[in-house]
C-alpha positions in Angstrom: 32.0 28.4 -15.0 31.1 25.8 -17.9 31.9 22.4 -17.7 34.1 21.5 -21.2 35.0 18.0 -22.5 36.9 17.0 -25.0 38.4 13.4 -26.6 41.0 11.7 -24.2 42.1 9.4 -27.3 44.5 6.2 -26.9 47.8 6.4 -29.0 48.1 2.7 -29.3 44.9 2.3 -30.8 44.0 5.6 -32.6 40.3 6.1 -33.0 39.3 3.2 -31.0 37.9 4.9 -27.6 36.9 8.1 -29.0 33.4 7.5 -28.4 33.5 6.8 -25.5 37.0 7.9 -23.9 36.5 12.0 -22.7 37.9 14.4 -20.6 35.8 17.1 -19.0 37.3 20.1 -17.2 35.0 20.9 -13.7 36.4 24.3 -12.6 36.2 26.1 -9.1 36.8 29.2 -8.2 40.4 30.8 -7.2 42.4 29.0 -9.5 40.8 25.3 -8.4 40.4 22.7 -11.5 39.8 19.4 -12.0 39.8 17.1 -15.0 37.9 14.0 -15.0 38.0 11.1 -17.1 35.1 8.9 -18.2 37.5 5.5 -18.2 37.2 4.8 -14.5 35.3 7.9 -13.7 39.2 9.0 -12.7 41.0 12.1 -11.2 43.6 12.8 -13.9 44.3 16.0 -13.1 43.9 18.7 -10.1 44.8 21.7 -9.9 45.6 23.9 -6.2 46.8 27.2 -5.9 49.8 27.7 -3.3 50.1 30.3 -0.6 51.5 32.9 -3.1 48.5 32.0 -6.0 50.8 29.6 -7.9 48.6 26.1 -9.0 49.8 22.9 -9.5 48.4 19.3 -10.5 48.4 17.2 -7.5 47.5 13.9 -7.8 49.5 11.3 -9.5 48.8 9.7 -12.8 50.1 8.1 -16.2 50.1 10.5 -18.9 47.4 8.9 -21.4 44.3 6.9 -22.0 47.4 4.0 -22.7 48.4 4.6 -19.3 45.4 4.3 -17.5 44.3 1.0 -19.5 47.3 -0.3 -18.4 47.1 1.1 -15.0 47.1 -1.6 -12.2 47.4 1.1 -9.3 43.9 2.8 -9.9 45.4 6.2 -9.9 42.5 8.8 -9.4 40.3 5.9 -10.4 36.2 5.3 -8.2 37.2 1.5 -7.3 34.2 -0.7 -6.8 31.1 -1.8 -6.6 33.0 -3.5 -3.4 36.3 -1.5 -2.7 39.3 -3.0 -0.8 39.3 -6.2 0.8 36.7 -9.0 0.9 38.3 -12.2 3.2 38.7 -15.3 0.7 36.6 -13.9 -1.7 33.2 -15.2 -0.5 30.3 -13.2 1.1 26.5 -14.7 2.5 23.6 -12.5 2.0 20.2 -13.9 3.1 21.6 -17.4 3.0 23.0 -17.7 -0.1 27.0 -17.4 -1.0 28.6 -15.6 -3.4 32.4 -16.3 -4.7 34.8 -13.3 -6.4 37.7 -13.4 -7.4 40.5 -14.1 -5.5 42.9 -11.2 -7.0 45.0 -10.8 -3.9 46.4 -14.0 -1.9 42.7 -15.6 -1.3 41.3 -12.3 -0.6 39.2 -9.9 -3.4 40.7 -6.5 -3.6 39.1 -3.5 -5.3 36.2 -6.2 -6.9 37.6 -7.4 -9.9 38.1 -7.1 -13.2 35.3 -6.0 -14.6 35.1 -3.3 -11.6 34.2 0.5 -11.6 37.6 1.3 -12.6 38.4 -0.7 -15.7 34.3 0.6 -16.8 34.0 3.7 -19.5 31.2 5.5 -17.8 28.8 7.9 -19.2 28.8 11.6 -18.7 26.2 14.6 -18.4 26.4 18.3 -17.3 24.2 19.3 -14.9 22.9 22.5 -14.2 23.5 24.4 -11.3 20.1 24.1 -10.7 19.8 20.6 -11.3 23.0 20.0 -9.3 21.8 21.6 -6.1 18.5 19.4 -6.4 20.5 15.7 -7.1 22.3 16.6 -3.8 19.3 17.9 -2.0 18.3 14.9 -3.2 21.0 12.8 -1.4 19.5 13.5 2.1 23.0 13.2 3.3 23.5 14.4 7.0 25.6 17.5 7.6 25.6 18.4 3.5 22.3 19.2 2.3 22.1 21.7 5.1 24.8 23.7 4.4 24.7 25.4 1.3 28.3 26.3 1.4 28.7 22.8 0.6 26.4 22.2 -2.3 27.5 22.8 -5.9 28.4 26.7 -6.8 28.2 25.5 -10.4 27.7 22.9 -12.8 28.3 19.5 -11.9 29.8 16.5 -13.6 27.1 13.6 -13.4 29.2 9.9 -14.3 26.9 6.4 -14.6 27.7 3.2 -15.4 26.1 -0.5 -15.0 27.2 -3.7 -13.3 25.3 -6.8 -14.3 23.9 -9.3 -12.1 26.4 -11.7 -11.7 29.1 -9.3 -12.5 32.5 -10.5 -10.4 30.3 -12.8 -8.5 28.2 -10.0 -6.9 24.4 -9.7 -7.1 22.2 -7.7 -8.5 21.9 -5.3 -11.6 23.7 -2.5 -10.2 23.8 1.6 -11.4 26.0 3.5 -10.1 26.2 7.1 -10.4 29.1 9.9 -9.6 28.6 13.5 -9.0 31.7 15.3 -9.1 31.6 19.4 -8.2 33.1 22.3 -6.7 31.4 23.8 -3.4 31.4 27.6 -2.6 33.7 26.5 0.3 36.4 25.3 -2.1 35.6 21.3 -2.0 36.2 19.3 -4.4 33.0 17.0 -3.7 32.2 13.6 -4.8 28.9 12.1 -4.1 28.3 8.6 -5.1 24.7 7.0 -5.9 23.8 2.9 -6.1 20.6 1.5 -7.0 20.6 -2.3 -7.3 17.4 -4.7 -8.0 18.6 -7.3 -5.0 20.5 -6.7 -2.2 24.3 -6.3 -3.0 27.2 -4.8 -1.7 27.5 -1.1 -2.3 31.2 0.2 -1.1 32.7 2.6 -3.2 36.1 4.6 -3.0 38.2 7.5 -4.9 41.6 6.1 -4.7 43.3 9.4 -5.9 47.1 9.6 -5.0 47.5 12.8 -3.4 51.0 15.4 -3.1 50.4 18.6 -2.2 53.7 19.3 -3.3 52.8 18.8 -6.4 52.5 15.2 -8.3 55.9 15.3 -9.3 57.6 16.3 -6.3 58.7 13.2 -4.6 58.3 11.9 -0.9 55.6 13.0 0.7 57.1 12.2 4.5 57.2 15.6 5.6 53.4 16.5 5.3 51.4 16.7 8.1 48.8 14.5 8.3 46.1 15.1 11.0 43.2 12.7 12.3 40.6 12.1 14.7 40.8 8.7 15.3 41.4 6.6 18.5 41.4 3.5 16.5 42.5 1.3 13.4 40.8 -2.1 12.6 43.3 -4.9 13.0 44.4 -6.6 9.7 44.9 -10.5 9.8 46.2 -11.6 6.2 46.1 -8.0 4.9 42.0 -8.2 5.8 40.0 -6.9 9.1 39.0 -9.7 11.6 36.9 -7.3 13.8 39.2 -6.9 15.7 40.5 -3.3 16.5 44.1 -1.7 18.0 44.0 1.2 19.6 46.4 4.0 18.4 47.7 5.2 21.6 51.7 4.7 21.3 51.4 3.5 17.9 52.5 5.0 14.7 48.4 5.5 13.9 48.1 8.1 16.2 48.2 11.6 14.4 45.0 12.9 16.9 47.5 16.1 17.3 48.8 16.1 13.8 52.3 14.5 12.8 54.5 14.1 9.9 53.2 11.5 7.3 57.0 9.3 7.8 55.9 7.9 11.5 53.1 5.9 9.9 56.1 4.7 7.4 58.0 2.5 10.4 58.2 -0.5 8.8 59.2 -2.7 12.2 55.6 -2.2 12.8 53.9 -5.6 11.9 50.8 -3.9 10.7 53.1 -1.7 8.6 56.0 -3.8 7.7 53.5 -6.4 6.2 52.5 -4.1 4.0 56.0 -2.1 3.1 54.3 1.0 4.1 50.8 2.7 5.4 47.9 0.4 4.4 45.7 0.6 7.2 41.8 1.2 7.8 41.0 4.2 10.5 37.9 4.5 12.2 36.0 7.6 12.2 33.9 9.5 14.6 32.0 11.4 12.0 28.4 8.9 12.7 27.4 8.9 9.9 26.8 12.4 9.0 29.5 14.4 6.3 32.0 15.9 8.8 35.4 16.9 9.0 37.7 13.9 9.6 41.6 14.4 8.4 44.0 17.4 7.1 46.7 16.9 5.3 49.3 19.8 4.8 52.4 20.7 2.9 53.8 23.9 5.1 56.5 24.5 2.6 54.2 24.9 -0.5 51.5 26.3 1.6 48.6 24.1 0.9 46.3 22.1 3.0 43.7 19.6 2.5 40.7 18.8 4.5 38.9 15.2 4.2 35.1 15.3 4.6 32.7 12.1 4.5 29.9 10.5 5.8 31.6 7.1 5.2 32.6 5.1 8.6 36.2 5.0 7.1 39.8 6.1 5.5 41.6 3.8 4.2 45.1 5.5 4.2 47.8 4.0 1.8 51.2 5.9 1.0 52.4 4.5 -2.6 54.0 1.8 -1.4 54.2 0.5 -4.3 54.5 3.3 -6.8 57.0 3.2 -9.2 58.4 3.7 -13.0 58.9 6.8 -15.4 57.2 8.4 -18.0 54.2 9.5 -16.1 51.9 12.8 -16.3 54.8 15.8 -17.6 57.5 13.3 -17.7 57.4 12.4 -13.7 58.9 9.6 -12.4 57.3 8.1 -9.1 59.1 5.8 -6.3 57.6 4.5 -3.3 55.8 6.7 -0.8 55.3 9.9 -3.5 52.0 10.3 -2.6 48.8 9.7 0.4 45.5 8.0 -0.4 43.0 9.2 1.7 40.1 6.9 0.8 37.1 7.7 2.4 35.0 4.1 2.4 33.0 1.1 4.1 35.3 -1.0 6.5 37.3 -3.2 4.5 35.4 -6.9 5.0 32.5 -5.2 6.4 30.2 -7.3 4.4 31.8 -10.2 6.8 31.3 -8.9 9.9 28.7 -8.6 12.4 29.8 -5.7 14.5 30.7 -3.0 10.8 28.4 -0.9 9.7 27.2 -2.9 6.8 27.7 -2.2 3.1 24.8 -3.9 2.0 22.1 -1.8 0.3 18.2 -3.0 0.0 16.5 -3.4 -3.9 15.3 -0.8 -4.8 16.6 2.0 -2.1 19.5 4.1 -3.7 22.3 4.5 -1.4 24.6 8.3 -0.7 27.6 8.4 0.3 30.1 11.5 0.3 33.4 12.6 0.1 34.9 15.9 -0.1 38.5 17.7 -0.1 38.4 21.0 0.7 41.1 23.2 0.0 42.3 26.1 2.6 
């Protein structure tokens, strides 16, 4: 099916962003739909048929372009160049030291101002035929070799530009984002960087996920399943490189468990953080595999994870909150599941992470997909 796009225009200030502020409608089959904005290259609407055929939208999200420029939660937004958390703001590449912004405590979070989610980014329809060949393309392990993962249509193609300097990181930076549909029924997004120095490349989708439906409150009772024997330890909200191992601990869903047990708030790893913000380390090496379910028995839907990435951050809403969201919705505290599929947070800091630093002149994959079954 064609990919459509229209104007996404701000009510505040009419006319302003309609060059540059669009919608486009990517659509899968069996009643799957997204829409995708070009101000933060942002979920802002997706749509999932229940057991009995019945769609609904569900990530969370304000209700306008106002919304989102105002939006200070990142709903459905791709965060970078460097998502999460960079220990006091400060990194060394070859020698030389760069300084961010310190945004959260004396830490950088999500980059920084002028970051991949505050960016209006550019937008072109692919083919399908051109689609298939920009993942092909990818060489990513475990994707381009199964063509029930590559696109079944057209595909959404975003790009934008970070300047040398930009937030303190180097390198002239372009960035691209693929979003399709597989045959399989993921909803797949690949993301491209090519910088002209070495830089930090460490992108996320930090969409807020209720497979109730976005509107439907706490999302405790889904089941949230994960292969992971360990979490990296946090030491003022920021990996060490240190790890804890989930056995006995509210990380452990290896056998599935409702999303409330990794809500216990006594936890110090939790408590800290009023809720679920935690990184998980995946078994996947480096290939696009499964690596987490998430399932709402009572509306009948379920949602796999698939990446290449080393990591998920999960995060719960902890701090959601207000009204007059996306069809009137009001959202509280722990409405919704981030699964963000990403580079270690601080990997750029330590030795023993994979590293998130990409070479001049070598563009960088990475992958994530949510399939819907």
């Amino acid at each position: 099916m064609s990919i459509v796009s229209e104007n996404f225009p701000s009510v505040r200030f009419p006319g302003k962003y309609d060059n540059v502020s669009k919608k486009y409608t990517v659509t899968g089959e069996g009643g799957l739909k997204a829409e995708i904005l070009t101000y933060g290259a942002r979920i802002f609407r997706l749509y999932v048929p229940d057991r009995n055929g019945e769609t609904a939208d569900v990530v969370l999200g304000p209700k306008d372009l106002d919304g989102y420029l105002a939006d200070g939660a990142n709903h459905g937004a791709v965060v970078g160049r460097s998502a999460n958390r960079i220990a006091d703001a400060s990194f060394t590449i070859d020698g030389v030291t760069y300084n961010l912004p310190q945004n959260d405590g004396t830490n950088n979070l999500h980059t920084g101002d002028k970051a991949y989610q505050n960016k209006f980014w550019a937008a072109k329809v692919l083919s399908s035929e051109d689609s298939y060949a920009y993942v092909k393309n990818s060489g990513i392990r475990g994707l381009c070799d199964n063509d029930m993962k590559m696109p079944s249509d057209e595909s959404l193609l975003l790009c934008c530009d970070s300047a040398d300097g930009e937030c303190g990181f180097p390198g002239n930076l372009k960035t691209q984002v693929l979003y399709y549909f597989s045959a399989d029924g993921t909803f797949t997004i690949i993301y491209m960087g090519l910088s002209d120095k070495k830089t930090v490349f460490a992108p996320t989708n930090h969409a807020y996920f209720n497979l109730a439906g976005h509107d439907k409150g706490n999302v405790g009772h889904q089941i949230l399943t994960m292969d992971c024997d360990k979490v990296t330890l946090k030491v003022n909200r920021c990996p060490n490189g240190e790890y804890i191992d989930v056995e006995g601990t509210p990380f452990d869903f290896r056998e599935g468990a409702p999303v409330s047990k990794c809500l216990d708030l006594t936890y110090p790893q939790i408590g800290e953080s009023n809720g679920i913000d935690q990184n998980f380390c995946l078994k996947n090496n480096g290939a696009y595999a499964l690596v987490a379910s998430l399932e709402d028995k009572e509306a009948g839907r379920l949602m796999e994870t698939w990446t290449d990435l080393p990591g998920v951050q999960l995060y719960c809403g902890n701090h959601l909150g207000g009204d007059g969201f996306k069809d009137g919705a009001s959202y509280k505290p722990y409405d919704a599941l981030c699964i963000e599929a990403q580079m270690y947070p601080n990997a750029v800091n330590v030795p023993s992470f994979e590293s998130p630093v990409i070479n001049a002149g070598e563009p960088c994959y990475h992958v994530c997909g949510y399939r819907f079954c």
